[in-house]
Each structure stands twice: as structure tokens, then as C-alpha cells.
C-alpha positions in Angstrom: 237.1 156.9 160.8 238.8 154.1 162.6 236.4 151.3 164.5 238.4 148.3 166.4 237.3 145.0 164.8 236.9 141.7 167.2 238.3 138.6 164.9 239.0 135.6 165.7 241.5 133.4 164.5 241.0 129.9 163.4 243.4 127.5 165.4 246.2 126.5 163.2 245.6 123.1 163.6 242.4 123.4 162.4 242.2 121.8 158.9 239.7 123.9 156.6 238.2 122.9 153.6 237.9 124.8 150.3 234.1 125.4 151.2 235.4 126.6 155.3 238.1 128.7 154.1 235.7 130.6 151.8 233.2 131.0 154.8 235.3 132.2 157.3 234.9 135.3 157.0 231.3 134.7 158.0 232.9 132.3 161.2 235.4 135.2 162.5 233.6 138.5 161.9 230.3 139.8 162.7 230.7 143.0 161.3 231.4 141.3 157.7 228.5 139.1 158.1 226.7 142.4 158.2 228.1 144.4 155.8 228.1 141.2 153.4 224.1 140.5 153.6 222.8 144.6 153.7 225.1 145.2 151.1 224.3 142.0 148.8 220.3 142.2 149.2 220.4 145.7 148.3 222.1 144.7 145.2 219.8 141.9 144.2 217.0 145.0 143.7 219.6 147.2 141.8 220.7 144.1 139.6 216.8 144.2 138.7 216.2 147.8 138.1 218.9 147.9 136.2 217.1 145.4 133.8 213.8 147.2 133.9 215.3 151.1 133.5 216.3 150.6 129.8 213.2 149.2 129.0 211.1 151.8 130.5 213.1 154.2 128.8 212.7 153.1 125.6 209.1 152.5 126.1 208.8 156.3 126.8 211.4 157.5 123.3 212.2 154.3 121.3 215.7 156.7 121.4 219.6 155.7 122.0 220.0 159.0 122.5 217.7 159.5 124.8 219.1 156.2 126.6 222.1 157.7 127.1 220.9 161.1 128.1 219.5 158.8 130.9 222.8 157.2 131.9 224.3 160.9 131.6 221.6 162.1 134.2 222.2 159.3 136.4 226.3 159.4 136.3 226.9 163.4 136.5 225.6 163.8 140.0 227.6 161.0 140.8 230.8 162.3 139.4 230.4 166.3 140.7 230.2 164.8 144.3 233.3 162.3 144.2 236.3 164.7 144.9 234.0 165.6 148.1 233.0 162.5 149.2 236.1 160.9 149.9 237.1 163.6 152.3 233.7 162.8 153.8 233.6 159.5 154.1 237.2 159.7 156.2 236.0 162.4 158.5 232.5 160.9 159.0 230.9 157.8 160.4 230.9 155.4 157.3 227.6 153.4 158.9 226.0 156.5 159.0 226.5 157.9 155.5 225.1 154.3 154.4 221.6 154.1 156.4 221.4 158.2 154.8 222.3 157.2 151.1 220.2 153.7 151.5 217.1 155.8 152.7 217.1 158.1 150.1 217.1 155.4 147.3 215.0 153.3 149.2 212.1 156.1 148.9 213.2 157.0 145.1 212.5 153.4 144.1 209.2 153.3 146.1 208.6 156.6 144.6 209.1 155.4 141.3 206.9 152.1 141.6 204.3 153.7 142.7 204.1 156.2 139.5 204.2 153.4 136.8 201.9 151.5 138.6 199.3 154.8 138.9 200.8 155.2 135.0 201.9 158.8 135.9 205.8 158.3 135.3 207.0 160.4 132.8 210.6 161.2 131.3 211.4 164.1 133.6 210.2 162.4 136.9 212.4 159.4 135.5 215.0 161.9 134.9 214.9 163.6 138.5 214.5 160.1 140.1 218.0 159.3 138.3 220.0 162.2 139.4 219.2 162.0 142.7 219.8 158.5 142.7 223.1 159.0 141.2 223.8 161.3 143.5 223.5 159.1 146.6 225.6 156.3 144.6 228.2 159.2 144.8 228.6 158.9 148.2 227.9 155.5 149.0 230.2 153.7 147.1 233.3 155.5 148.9 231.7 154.9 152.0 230.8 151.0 151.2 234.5 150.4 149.7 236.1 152.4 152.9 234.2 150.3 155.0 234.8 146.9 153.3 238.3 147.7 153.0 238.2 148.7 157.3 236.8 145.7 158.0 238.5 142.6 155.6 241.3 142.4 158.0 244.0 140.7 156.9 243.1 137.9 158.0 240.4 137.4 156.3 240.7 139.3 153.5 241.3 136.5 150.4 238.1 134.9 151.6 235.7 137.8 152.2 236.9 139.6 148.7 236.1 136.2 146.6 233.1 135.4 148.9 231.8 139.1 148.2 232.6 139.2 144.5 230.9 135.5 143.6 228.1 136.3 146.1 228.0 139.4 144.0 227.4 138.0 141.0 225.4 135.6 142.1 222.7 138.0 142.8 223.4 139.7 139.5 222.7 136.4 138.0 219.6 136.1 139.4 218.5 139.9 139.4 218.5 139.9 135.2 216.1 136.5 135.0 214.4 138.0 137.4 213.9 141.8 135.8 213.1 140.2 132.3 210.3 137.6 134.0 208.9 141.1 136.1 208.7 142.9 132.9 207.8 140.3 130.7 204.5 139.0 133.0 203.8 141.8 134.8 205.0 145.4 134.9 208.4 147.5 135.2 206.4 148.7 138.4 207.0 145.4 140.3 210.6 145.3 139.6 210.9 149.4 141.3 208.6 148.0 144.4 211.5 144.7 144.6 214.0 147.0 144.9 212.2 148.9 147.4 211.8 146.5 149.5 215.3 145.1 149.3 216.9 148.4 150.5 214.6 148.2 153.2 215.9 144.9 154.7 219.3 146.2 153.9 218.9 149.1 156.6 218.2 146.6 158.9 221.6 144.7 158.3 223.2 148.3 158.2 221.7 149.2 161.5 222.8 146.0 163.0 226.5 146.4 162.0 226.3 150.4 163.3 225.1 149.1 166.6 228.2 146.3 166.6 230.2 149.1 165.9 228.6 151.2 169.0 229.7 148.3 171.0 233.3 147.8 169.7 233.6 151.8 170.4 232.4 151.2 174.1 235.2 148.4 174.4 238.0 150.4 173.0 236.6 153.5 175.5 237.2 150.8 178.1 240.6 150.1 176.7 241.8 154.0 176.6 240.7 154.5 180.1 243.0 151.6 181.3 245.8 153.0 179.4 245.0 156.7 181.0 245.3 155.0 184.0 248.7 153.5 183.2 249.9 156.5 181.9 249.0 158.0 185.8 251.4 155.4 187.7 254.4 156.8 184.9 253.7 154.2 182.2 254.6 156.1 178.7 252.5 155.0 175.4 253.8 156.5 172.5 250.6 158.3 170.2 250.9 160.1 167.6 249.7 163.9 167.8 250.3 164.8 164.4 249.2 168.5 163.6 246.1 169.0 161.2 246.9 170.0 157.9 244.4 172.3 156.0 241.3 170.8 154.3 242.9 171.7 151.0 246.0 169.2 151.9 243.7 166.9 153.5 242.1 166.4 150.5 244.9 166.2 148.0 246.6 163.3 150.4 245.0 160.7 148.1 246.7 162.2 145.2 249.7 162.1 146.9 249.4 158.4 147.8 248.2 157.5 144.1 251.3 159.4 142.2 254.0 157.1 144.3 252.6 154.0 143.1 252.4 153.9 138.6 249.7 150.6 138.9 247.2 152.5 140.4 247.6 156.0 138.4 248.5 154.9 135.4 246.0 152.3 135.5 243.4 154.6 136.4 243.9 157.1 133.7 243.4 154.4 131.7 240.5 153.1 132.1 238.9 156.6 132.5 239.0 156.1 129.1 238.5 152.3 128.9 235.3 153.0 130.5 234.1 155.0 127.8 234.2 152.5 125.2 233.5 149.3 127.3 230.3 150.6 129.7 229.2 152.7 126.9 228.4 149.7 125.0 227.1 147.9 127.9 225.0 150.5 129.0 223.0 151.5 126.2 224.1 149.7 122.9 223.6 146.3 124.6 219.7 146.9 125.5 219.5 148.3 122.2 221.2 145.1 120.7 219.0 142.8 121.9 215.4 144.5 122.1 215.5 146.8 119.0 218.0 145.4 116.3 217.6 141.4 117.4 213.9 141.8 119.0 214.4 139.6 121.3 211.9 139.3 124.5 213.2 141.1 127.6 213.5 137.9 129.0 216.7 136.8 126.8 218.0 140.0 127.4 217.4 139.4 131.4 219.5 136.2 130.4 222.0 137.4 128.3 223.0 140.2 131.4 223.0 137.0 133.9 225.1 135.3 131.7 228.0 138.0 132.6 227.1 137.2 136.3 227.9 133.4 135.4 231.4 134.2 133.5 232.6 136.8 136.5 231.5 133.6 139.2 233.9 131.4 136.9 236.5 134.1 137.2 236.3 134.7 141.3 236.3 130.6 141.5 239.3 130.7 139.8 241.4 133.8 140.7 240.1 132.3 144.4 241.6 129.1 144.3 245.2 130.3 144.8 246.3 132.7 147.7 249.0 134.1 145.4 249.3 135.0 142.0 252.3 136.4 139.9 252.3 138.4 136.4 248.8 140.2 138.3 249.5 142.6 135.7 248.9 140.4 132.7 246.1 138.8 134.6 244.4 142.3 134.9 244.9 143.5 131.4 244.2 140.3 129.8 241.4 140.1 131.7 240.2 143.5 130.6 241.6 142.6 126.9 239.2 139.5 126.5 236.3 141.6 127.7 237.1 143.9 125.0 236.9 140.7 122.4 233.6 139.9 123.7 231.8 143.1 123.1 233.6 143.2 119.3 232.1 139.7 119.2 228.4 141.3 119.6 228.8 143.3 116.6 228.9 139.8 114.2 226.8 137.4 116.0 223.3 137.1 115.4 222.7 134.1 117.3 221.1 134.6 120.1 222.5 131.6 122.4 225.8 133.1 120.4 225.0 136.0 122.0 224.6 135.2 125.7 227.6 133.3 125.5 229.5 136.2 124.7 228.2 138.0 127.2 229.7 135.6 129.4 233.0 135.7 128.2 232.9 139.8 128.8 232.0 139.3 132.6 234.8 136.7 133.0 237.4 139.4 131.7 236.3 141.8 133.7 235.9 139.8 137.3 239.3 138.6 136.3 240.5 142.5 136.0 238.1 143.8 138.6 239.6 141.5 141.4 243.4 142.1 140.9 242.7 145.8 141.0 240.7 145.5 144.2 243.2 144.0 145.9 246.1 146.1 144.9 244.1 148.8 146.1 243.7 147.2 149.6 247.5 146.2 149.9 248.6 149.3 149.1 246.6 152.5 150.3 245.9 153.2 154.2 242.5 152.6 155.5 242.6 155.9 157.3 242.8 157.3 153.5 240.9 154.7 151.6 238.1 156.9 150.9 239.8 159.9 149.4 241.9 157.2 146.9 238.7 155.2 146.1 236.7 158.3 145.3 239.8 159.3 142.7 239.4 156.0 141.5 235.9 156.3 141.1 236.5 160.0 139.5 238.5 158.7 137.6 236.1 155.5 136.4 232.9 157.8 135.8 234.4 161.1 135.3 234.3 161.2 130.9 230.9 158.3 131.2 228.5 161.1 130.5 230.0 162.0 128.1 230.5 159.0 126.6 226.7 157.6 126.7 225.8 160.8 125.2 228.4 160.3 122.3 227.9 156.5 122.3 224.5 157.1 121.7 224.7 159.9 119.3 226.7 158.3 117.3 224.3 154.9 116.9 222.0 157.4 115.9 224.2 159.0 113.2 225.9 155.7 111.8 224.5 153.0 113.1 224.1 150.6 116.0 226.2 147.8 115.0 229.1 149.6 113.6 229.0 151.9 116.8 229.7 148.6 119.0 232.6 147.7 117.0 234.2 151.1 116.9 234.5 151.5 120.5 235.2 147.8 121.3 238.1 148.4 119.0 239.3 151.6 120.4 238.9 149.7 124.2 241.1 147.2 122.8 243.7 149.4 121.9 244.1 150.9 124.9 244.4 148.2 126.8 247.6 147.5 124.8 248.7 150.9 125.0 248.6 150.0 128.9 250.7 146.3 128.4 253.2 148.3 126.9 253.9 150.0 130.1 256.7 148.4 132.0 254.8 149.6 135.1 251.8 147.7 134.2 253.4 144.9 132.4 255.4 143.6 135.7 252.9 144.6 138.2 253.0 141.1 140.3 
């Protein structure tokens, strides 16, 4: 669904600096200002929970398996509802499916704070909390990436992409410390109630940017009129009145559109796979790591998770400070490639500032990987069709992750914790250089 944006261009002769040029996005569009702010707040209460979740369920089982039974729970809504959601999202208002999805997790999160605090959460309320959750998630993100992608114009694009991703992990950064000092002085329950509260004050940014969008709508009414009016006194205006296709095609356009570019399919299939090995380990061995095998406080683990948040900022800040890049294909990979060397790393190092190091070094790969993807994808796919192709992408991202949190932790279970890390950081490594050896991949610039 289409919505005219209102920018306005800096004058050319107006000298920015590296600090203006990063805000203007801020300067020339109201509706990014918006989506920025509901978007990022909501995500400093997520970065928390997402703390606090692993330690309330291993407070409840002491189990991997059971960790990754959780993250199954939570992803396989998420997944079942992706081939549908992209269709949705480009036949629906995109505000609208955001204030719905945004409600629904703002009540599950109030829901759940108020059953630790009255000590009646148990593992299938957890469970139920998660599917639903992940179930929203499913048809937010489509909507959220449709909507950024509608609205970074061209003109602003460069600088709301790195001013999103480092104000993004910024708020990861401070979400961990902030999770591990909740848990570690009061109780998981404060950290649920946080994130209550920040979706809250994101459906006020959200209703803000739908009722800017009400008013561009009412403008570009205005606009149609005068052209009707033209088109009365014999002025012709070309529009296109293409004939609708059937759902089925309609929904198999963003396969169409992914299958003539390689980058994105190939690269997708790959990291269907990637993601497997790599979130796998982040997801449940990591928590593991550091509060079963190291026993560390879930303060250094709160630490240890903001120290990714540092490496991706170091990444945006420097994948930022050009407006070009060449060889984006070896920046990607080998950004996803040094990731890969981090995690490996975990499976040796027993010191703990060791430790959060390397942490950092995995989120610099992967902002460096996660950023020339992201704007491929916004170069290269219509925004009439974006959310059809991001929803594949996402399919394709979560599809095989239950899957692999149940077999991750399964298999930590069955050989071993440490040795599990390594295997998979190995095998994520290897197909990342399966996918440099890909001339598609390997000269993607």
C-alpha cells in the first residue's frame, strides 16, 4: 500500500556535517522521525526480555533442551505465518497491522509481569505467551521492513539506514546491562513490566505516524481531483490499469522477483542454513555458556550481549562513513565469516573479559553483513512488493530455526556444551565459503 511522502531537500549549498548528514533524515521526514522512535523504544523493552527469557527458563528446567524447545515455540508461529503475511502486508494498511501486532505483545508482556510478580508463571503459560508472541513478530516484521523501506526515500536512505541500525544497537547495548541489573537486584518480573511499558509509548509514535499518513492521503485526494479535473478540459494522464492477477500469482510475484537476481536467492538459501548454526549458538548455547558452564552473574552475561551491540555500532560507523562501497560481496561474507570466528572463539576462552570481547567481534561481522544485505534489498525489489520478498527472506532466515534450537540443544545434552559450539561454528564457517565460491556472490558490488 502506497502513501505519498512529503521530503524536503536540503539546499545544495548547504554544507552538512558528518553529525547533520546522519540526522537528516530526522530534518526532512516526519514520518521517519516516527517510525524511528516507536520502532526503537519498543526495541529497548525486547533487547531486555530477551536477557531475562533465558533466565527464567532455566530457573523453571535448568534444561538446553528445554531452552530450545522455548525458542522453537516462539519461532514456529512466526515461520507458518510468513508466506501469508507478505501478501498482507502489500494489500493492507502497514500502520495498521503495527498498532494490532504492538497491542497484542504489549498485553502478553503485561500479562507475563504480572504472573512472575504474583509467582504463578509456569512453563506452559511461558510457552503460550511465546507462541503468540512469535506469532505477532510474524507479521510485524514484514510490515515494519515494508514500511521502512516505503518511507527511506532515496534521499535519505544512506542516513536513515545507518542512523536506524547504530540507534539500534544502541538500545541493544543498553537493553542487556539493563536485563542483567533487573534480574540481578530485583526480579525477571520488572524487566516483562519495562517492556510493557515501552510498547506502550511505541503505539503512541505509531499512532502519530498513521495520523501523518491520514493527512498525506487527504493531500494526494486533493491532487487526483485536480488531475480529474484536467482530464475533463481533454488533458490525458497516462495510469496504469493493469488487470488483477489471481491471489495464487499475486503471491508468487516475490518469488519471481527473487529468482532474477542470484545475490538475494542464493544468498538466502544460504543462510537458511547459516542461521541454524550461528543463532542456534546465540540463542541457547550462549546463555548456557555463561550462566551454567562459566557461572557467571547475569549481569556479565547482560554485558557480554551489549558487547555485540558495541561491535555492530563500530560496524554501521564504519560501513556509514562512505556513500559507496565496492567488493559489497566480500564485505558481506566476510563479515558473516568473522562472526563465525567469534562464536568458534567461545568454545576455548575461559576468560571472561575474553569472552565479552568476542562477543563483540561476532556483532561487528554481522552489522557488517546485515547492512549490505539490507540495502541490496532496498535497491533492488519494488516497494509495491517489498513485503512478499521480505517475508521470503524472513522464511527463509527462520524457516529450519526450530529445528535447529531443538537439535542444538539436544545435541549439548548428548555430547556436550562446549563441543556443540564449536561444531556448528565450524559448519557456519563452511558455508560461508561454500557461498565465496559463488561467482554470483563473490562479485556482487
Amino acid at each position: 500500500m502506497q502513501v505519498p511522502l512529503e521530503t524536503q531537500s536540503p539546499s545544495a549549498a548547504e554544507p552538512l556535517s558528518m553529525l547533520g548528514r546522519l540526522l537528516s533524515p530526522v530534518r526532512q521526514s516526519r514520518a521517519f522521525t516516527y517510525l524511528w522512535l516507536g520502532q526503537l523504544i519498543a526495541m529497548l523493552g525486547s533487547s531486555v526480555t530477551m536477557i531475562i527469557l533465558p533466565i527464567v527458563v532455566y530457573n523453571l528446567t535448568g534444561s538446553t533442551t528445554m531452552m530450545g524447545l522455548a525458542m522453537t515455540i516462539y519461532i514456529l508461529p512466526n515461520v507458518l505465518v510468513l508466506p501469508l503475511s507478505g501478501w498482507i502486508v502489500d494489500h493492507t494498511d502497514r500502520v495498521r497491522l503495527i498498532l494490532f501486532t504492538n497491542t497484542v505483545r504489549f498485553a502478553i508482556m503485561l500479562t507475563g509481569a504480572i504472573l512472575i510478580f504474583t509467582d504463578q508463571l509456569t512453563l506452559p503459560r511461558l510457552y503460550t505467551g511465546l507462541a503468540v508472541y512469535g506469532l505477532m513478530d510474524g507479521i510485524f516484521n514484514p510490515a515494519y521492513a515494508a514500511l521502512r523501506a516505503e518511507i527511506f526515500t532515496t534521499d535519505i536512505r544512506n542516513a536513515a539506514n545507518a542512523l536506524s541500525q547504530m540507534s539500534i544497537q544502541g538500545v541493544r547495548l543498553l537493553g542487556p546491562s539493563l536485563g542483567g541489573l533487573l534480574v540481578t537486584f530485583t526480579s525477571p518480573g520488572s524487566g516483562f513490566a519495562l517492556d510493557s511499558l515501552t510498547y506502550l509509548i511505541s503505539l503512541i509514535c505509531f499512532m502519530m505516524l498513521g495520523r501523518h499518513f491520514v493527512s498525506s492521503r487527504r493531500s494526494a485526494a486533493a491532487d487526483n481531483r485536480l488531475s480529474d479535473e484536467e482530464d475533463n478540459r481533454g488533458i490525458k494522464h497516462t495510469r496504469p490499469d493493469p488487470a488483477r492477477a489471481s491471489i495464487w500469482q499475486d503471491l508468487l510475484e516475490g518469488v519471481w522477483i527473487l529468482k532474477k537476481v542470484p545475490w538475494l536467492w542464493i544468498t538466502i538459501v544460504i543462510f537458511s542454513l547459516l542461521n541454524i548454526c550461528y543463532q542456534g549458538i546465540i540463542a541457547v548455547m550462549v546463555p548456557w555458556l555463561f550462566k551454567v558452564h562459566h557461572q557467571l552473574t547475569p549481569l556479565l552475561y547482560g554485558l557480554a550481549m551489549a558487547a555485540t551491540g558495541i561491535g555492530a555500532i563500530i560496524g554501521a560507523l564504519i560501513f556509514g562513513s562512505r556513500i559507496h562501497w565496492r567488493r559489497r560481496g566480500w564485505i558481506g561474507y566476510g563479515g558473516a565469516l568473522l562472526s563465525g570466528i567469534a562464536l568458534l572463539l567461545l568454545s576455548v576462552i575461559t576468560w571472561t573479559p575474553g569472552l565479552i570481547m568476542v562477543m563483540m567481534l561476532e556483532g561487528f561481522g554481522l552489522m557488517m553483513f546485515a547492512l549490505v544485505w539490507e540495502t541490496s534489498l532496498q535497491e533492488m525489489v519494488p516497494t509495491e512488493s517489498f513485503g512478499r520478498v521480505v517475508s521470503l527472506d524472513m522464511l527463509g532466515s527462520f524457516a529450519l530455526l526450530p529445528v535447529g534450537y531443538l537439535l542444538v540443544g539436544w545435541l549439548a545434552d548428548q555430547i556436550g556444551g562446549i563441543l556443540t559450539i564449536g561444531i556448528f561454528a565450524g559448519s557456519g564457517m563452511l558455508l560461508v565459503i561454500l557461498g565465496l565460491c559463488i561467482p554470483a556472490i563473490r562479485r556482487f558490488d
